[in-house]
Structure formats: C-alpha cells, structure tokens
N, C-alpha and C positions, 0 to 999 in steps of 0.2 A: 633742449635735452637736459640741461644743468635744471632748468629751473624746472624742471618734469621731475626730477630723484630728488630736487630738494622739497618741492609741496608734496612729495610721498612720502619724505623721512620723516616728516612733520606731523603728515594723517599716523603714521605709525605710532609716533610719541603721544600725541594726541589718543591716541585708542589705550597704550598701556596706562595713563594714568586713568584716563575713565576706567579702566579693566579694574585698577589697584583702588582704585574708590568705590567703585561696586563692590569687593571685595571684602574692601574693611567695614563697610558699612552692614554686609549679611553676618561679619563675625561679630558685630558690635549688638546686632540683632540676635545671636546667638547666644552670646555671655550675659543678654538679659532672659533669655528664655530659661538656661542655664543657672544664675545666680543671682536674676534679679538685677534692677536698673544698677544697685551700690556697686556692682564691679564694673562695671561700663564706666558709672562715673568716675572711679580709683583711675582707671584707666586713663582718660580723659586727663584728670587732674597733673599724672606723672608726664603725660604728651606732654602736654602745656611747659610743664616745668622745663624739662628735657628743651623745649624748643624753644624758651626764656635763656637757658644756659648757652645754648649755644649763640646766640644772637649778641648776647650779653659778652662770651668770648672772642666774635668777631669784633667789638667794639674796641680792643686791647683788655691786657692781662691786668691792666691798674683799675679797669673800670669800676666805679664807686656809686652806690645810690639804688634805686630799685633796680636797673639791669647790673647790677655786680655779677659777675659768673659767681664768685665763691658763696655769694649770699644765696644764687640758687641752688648751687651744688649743695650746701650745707641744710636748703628747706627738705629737696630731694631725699638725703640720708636720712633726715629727722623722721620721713617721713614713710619710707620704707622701715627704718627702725624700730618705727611705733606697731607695725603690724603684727597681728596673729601667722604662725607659720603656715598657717590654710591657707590664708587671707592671701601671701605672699606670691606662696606656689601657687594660686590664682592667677595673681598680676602675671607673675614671671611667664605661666603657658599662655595669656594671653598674648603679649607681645612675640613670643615665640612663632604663635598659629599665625598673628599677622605678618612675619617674613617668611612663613612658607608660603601663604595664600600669595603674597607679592610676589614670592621668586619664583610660583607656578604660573601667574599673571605676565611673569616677564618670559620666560620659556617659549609660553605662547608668541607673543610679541614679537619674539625674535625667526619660532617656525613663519608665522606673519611676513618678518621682512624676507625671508631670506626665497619665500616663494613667489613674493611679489620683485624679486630681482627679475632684471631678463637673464634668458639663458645665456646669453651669450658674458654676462657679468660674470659667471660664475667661476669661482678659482679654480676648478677641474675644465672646465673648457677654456682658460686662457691658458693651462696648462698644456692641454693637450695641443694649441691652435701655436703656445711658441714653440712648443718642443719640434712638430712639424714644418715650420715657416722654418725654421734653422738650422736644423737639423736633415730633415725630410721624412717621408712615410717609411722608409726602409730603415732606417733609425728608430723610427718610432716604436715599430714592428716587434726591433730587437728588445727594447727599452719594455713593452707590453709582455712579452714573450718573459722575461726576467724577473716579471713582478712578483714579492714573497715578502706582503705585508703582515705583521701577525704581532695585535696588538695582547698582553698579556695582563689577565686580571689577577689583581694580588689578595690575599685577605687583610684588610683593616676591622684588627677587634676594636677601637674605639668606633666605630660606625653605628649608631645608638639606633638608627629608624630601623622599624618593623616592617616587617611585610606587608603588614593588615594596614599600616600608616599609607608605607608607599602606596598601595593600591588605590586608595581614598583620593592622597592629590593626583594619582593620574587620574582618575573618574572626574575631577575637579578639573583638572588641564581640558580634559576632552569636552567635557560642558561648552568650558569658557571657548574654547575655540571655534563653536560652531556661532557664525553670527545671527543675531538677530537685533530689532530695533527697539528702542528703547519706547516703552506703553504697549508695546504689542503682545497680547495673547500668547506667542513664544515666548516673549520675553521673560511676563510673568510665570511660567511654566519653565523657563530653565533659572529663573533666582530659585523656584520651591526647589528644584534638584540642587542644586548648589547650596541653596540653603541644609537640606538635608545631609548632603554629604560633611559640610563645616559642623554640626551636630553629631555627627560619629565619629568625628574625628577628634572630636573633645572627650565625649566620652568612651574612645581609647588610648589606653595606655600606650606612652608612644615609648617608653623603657623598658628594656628590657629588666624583667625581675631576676635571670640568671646570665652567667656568661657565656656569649655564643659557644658553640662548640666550632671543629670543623667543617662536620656535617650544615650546621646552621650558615656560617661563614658561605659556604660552597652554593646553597641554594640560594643566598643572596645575589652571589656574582649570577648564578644562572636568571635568576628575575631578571636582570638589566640585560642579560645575554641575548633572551628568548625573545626579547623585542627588537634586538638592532638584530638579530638572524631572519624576524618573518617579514618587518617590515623595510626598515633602513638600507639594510645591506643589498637585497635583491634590489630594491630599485635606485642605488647608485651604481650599480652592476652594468643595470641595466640603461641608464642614461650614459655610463661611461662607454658601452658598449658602441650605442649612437651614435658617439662624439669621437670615438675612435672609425666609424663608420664613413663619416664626411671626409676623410683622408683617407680611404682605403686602406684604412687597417683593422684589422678583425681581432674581436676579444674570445678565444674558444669555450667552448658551453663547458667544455670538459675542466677546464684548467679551475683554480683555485689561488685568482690572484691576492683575495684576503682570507687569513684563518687565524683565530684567536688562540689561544693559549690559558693555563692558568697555573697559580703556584698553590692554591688552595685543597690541599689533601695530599700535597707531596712533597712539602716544605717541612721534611723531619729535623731540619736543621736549625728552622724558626719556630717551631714549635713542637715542642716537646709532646702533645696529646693526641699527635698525629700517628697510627701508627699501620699496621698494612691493612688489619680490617677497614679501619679508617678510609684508606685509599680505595681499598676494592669497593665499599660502599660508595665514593664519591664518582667513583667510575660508574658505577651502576646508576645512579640516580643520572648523571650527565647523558647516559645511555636512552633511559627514559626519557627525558625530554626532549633528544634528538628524534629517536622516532617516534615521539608525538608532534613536532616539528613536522615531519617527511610526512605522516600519515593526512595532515592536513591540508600540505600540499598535493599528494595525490589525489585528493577529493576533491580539489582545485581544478587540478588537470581533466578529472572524470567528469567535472558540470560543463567545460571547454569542448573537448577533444570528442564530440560526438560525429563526428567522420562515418559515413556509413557505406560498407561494400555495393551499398546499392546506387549509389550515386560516384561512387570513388574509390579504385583499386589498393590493397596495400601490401606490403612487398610480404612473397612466401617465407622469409626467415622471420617474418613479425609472427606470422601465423603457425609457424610450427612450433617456436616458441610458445606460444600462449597453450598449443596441445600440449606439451611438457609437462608446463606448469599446471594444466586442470587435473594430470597424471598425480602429480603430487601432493597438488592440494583439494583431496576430494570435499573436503567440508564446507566449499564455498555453497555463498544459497543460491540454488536451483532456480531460482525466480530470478534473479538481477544477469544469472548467465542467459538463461530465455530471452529476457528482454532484449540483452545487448547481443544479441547473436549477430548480427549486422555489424555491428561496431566494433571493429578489432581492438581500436587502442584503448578504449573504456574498459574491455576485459581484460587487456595487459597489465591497467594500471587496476583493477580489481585485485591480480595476481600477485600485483606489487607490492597493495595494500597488506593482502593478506602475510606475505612472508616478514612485512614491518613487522604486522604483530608478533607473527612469530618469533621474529628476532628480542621483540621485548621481553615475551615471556621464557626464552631460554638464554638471555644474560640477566635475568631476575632469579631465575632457579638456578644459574649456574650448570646449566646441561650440556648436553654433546651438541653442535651444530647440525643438522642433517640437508646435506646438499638436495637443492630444490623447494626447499620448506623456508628455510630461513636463509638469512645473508652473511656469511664469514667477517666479510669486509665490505668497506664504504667502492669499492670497485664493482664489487659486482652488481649492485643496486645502479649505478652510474651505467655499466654497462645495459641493464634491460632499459634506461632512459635512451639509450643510445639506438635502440632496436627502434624505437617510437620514429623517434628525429630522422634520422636515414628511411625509414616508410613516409613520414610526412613528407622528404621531400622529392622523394619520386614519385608522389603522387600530388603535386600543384598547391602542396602544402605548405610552402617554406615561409607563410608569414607566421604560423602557428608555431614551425620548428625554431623560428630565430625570435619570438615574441613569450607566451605563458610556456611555452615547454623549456627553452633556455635561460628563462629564469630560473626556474627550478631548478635545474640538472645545474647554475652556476650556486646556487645557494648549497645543494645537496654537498658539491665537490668541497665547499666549504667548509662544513661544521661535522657532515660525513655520520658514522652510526657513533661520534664519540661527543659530538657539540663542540669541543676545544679539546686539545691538547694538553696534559696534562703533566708539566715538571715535575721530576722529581730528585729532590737534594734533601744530600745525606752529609752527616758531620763528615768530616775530616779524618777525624780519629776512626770512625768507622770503616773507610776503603782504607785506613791503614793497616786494621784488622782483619779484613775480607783476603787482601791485598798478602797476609802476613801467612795467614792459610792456606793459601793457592802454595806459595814458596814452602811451605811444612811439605805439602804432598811430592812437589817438585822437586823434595829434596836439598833446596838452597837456602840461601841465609835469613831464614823467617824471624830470628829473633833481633837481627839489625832492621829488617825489615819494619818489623813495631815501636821498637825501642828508637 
C-alpha cells in the first residue's frame, strides 16, 4: 500500500513538471511569435544568469571566480540596466506569464492528486468516521444538525487581475486538465488551443488602467463565487451527505450547512466610496447572478426529472400546485406545456423557472413583488422544491429526490435569491449620531449622547 501512494506521488510530480515544460515551452513559442526570437533569447539569457547566481550562492557567500554570486548579481543589474523601458516591460511580463502558466500547471496537479486519493483518504471522511467511532451517530447527528459554516469575501483593491485575465487561465487550467498523449492528433490540437489562449493573454492587458470601484471589487468576488456555488460546493454537499449516510446520519435537503458572506459594498467603514446606492446596486447584481445560478439549475432538473403520469403517479398537492401557478403565469409557451402535459414535475420546474425570471426582473426595476409571479424570499422557492421531493418519494422515486433534486434544493438553501450575505459596517461616529437622534425624539440626553 505504502509503495502504491508513493509510485502515485511520483507519477503525479512527474506529470507537473512535464505540464510546466509544456507550458513554458508554448509561451516561449509565443514571445517569438509576438517579438521575435530577441526576446526569447533576453529571456533565456536572464534564466541562465539567475540560475548561475543561485548555484553560485549555494556555493558560500565568499565564493570567488566565475560562480561568484556577486559577479552574477552585478552581470544581471548591468544587464537589465542597459535596457529600453519596452524592452524591460517585455522581460518583466514574460517571466510573469511563466508563474501564472506554472501556478495554473500546478492547480491542476493538485485537482490531479487529490481525485486520485481513495475515498476513504479524504480529511472530510476521516472526519466524519472519527467523530462517529468516538463519539457515535447521535452525536454526530447533533454536531451535523449545528453546522453554520460561512466563509466571508473581503475586497482587496491591490488585486491587479482582470476578469478578461482570470478567464483565459481558467480556459488554460481546463485545456491542460484534460489528458491526452504526447504525438497524438489530441495532443497537437490541444498545444494549438493552449497555444492560442497564451497569445491573448499577452495581448491583454492584465492592469487595470483605473481604480476598481466597489462595484468592480464586488463582481470580482462574485467570479470566484459563481464557481464554488455550481460546481464545488453541490458536490461536497453532496459526498458529505454520503459519508454522513454510512452512519446513519442524514444531511437535510433543506438545511444550509455552508453560506458565504461578503463585506464588499457594505464596508462604509473601509471605504469611503461605498455609499447606499452603491449597496443597493451590489445587492442587485448579487441578485442577478443568484437567479441565473437557480435558473440553470432548473434546467438541470427539467432534462432529469422527466417522470411521466403515464408510467408513475404524483401526489395531488404537486398537481394543484402547478394549476395555481399556470393561473398566474399565463405567458408561459403553450408548446413546452403541450408537450409535458404527462410530466408533472417538468411543468413545476417550468413554473419555477419562469417566476426566477420574474424575480430578476423586478429586483432589477425595483418593483412590487406579486404573490404567484415571482419569489419574496429564498423560502418559498425551497418550498415549491419541496412539493417535487415529497411527490418523488411517494412515488418510487427516492433516488431522484435524495440524488439531482437534493443537490439543488442544498445549493439553493445556500446562496438563496441573495448569492451571500451581505455585511454591513458603519463608522462609529455614525450610530453615535443615529443613536443621538433616536434620544432628541425620546426626549433624553442626546447631546451627552454624541459628545
């Protein structure tokens, strides 16, 4: 077994530095495509030095004669000093692009090891397997029951990368991840896509030419959001769910044992340019790509969940439901209700769909809610998932209700019609004033109150 994880740690290491040599070798091919062999060589030249110096350093600090560290150090400055300030900013985004392209090589690497672990390796299942060995399932139960993890994204203005950046090395991660062998017709067909993507990613600008705002800030966090909510998150939910399973203990569809946070658009305290439009806008955009979130996932569930009354009964509260909703939302198309006329829970989540939208378009206008049409809160959405689940399992459907339908309804209860949660802090001096007001009206001592 020992020597089974360690010829695997091995292929693994063995795979990122091929990965990081493939890598450097396409961008090396790039900066000549780009600038012509002379910056590839510059390139070249400064490696060399650079890996003269340090050789030269492990040698000791007195070393004298052609490996002197200081005699390389001093070629290196000479030799960056001499350059054009094109020429420089050249060099300098080169070696830049080659520790993104490596640290996107290494990401892989690492998704790599950690799916090549066995299950039972995994820190969330020896987790789960001591807490019940020691503890027991009724404990465990309690301990699952209490969960209220909610990690919190902050705004960092020094965070330089772009959107347009990040997007490229994820297109770049995804390439590289997909294997294929080296001379093979894949092969060459995923260097040209990799190749391509390291050429637009050159020529863009990966600086910002102004200073984020909040707004920009805020859709930042939401980038990285939008992917641990569709992909990450549901299916450690969903493994955890499992692994709480082999002990008899149940993770509920409904519960929301992880839900994020953010201080970005309500942090009037850190930042001064934050201000309530500010916030109302940040809530709205967060808005937006929650139920473009939930909209995808119902379409998820609509290509699943094709259950037909002609083959399998489903309970009359699903069904009168769904009359309600056709009541209210007559604009649905006439053709896709035809179709699924069979198919209760295809038309539920049709109804579902449609009140998403709805809900987008009146927290974008800022309108009246109207019961039936659109959703108030993240409960009632949860609640028509709940009509699904209870029909699926009174009709022999319980691997459906406990597998793609509980995924969902645990993601939904999740991120909900808000995406995260949203802090908000105010100076000090402000709820002293708020605070000072309230006691004017009340008649007491407002001006000890401020002062």
């Amino acid at each position: 077994m020992a020597n089974t994880a360690m010829n695997s740690s091995t292929d693994l290491a063995s795979e990122l530095r091929a990965d990081v040599r493939r890598v450097s070798t396409l961008l090396g091919e790039s900066l000549v495509r780009q600038h012509g062999p002379e910056l590839l060589d510059l390139v070249e030249q400064v490696r060399l030095l650079t890996k003269e110096s340090k050789e030269a350093a492990r040698g000791g600090a007195d070393a004298t004669g052609p490996w002197s560290a200081h005699d390389v150090v001093e070629q290196v400055r000479e030799l960056l000093g001499s350059l054009p300030i094109e020429q420089a900013t050249d060099l300098v985004r080169a070696f830049a692009f080659y520790f993104h392209l490596a640290n996107a090589a290494e990401q892989v690497h690492r998704v790599r090891g950690l799916r090549t672990r066995q299950e039972k390796d995994g820190w969330l299942a020896k987790a789960v397997t001591e807490i019940a060995a020691k503890a027991g399932p009724e404990v465990l139960q309690e301990v699952v029951n209490g969960l209220d993890v909610r990690p919190i994204f902050t705004a960092h203005p020094t965070e330089a990368s772009r959107r347009s950046v990040l997007d490229k090395i994820r297109r770049l991660s995804d390439v590289l991840a997909e294997p294929t062998k080296e001379g093979t017709s894949a092969r060459r067909r995923q260097d040209r896509q990799l190749s391509e993507v390291i050429d637009q990613m050159w020529q863009t600008d990966e600086l910002r030419q102004v200073r984020p705002t909040p707004v920009d800030e805020a859709r930042n966090a939401i980038y990285y959001l939008g992917g641990i909510l569709t992909d990450a998150m549901p299916e450690m939910l969903s493994d955890f769910s499992e692994l709480l399973g082999e002990h008899g203990v149940s993770l509920s569809s409904q519960d929301a044992p992880i839900r994020f946070g953010s201080w970005i658009g309500g942090d009037r305290d850190g930042n001064p340019n934050v201000t309530a439009a500010v916030t109302r806008e940040i809530l709205q955009i967060q808005n937006q790509h929650a139920v473009r979130i939930s909209i995808a996932m119902m379409d998820e569930l609509i290509s699943i969940l094709s259950n037909s009354t002609a083959l399998s009964g489903a309970d009359q509260t699903l069904l009168d439901s769904i009359d309600t909703d056709l009541k209210k939302l007559p604009g649905l198309d006439r053709r896709v209700l035809e179709l699924n006329a069979q198919e209760p829970y295809r038309l539920k989540l049709t109804c579902i769909k449609a009140k998403l939208i709805n809900t987008g378009k009146r927290v974008a206008a800022d309108s009246t809610h109207e019961h039936g049409r659109d959703y108030s809160s993240t409960e009632e959405l949860l609640n028509d998932l709940e009509l699904l689940e209870l029909s699926l399992r009174n009709h022999s459907a319980s691997l459906a209700a406990d597998g793609a339908l509980a995924r969902v309804r645990r993601a939904v209860a999740s991120f909900g019609l808000h995406l995260a949660t949203l802090d908000i802090r105010e100076h000090a001096d402000h709820h002293h004033d708020a605070v000072g007001q309230l006691m004017d009206r009340l008649g007491g001592p407002a001006s000890a109150t401020r002062n």
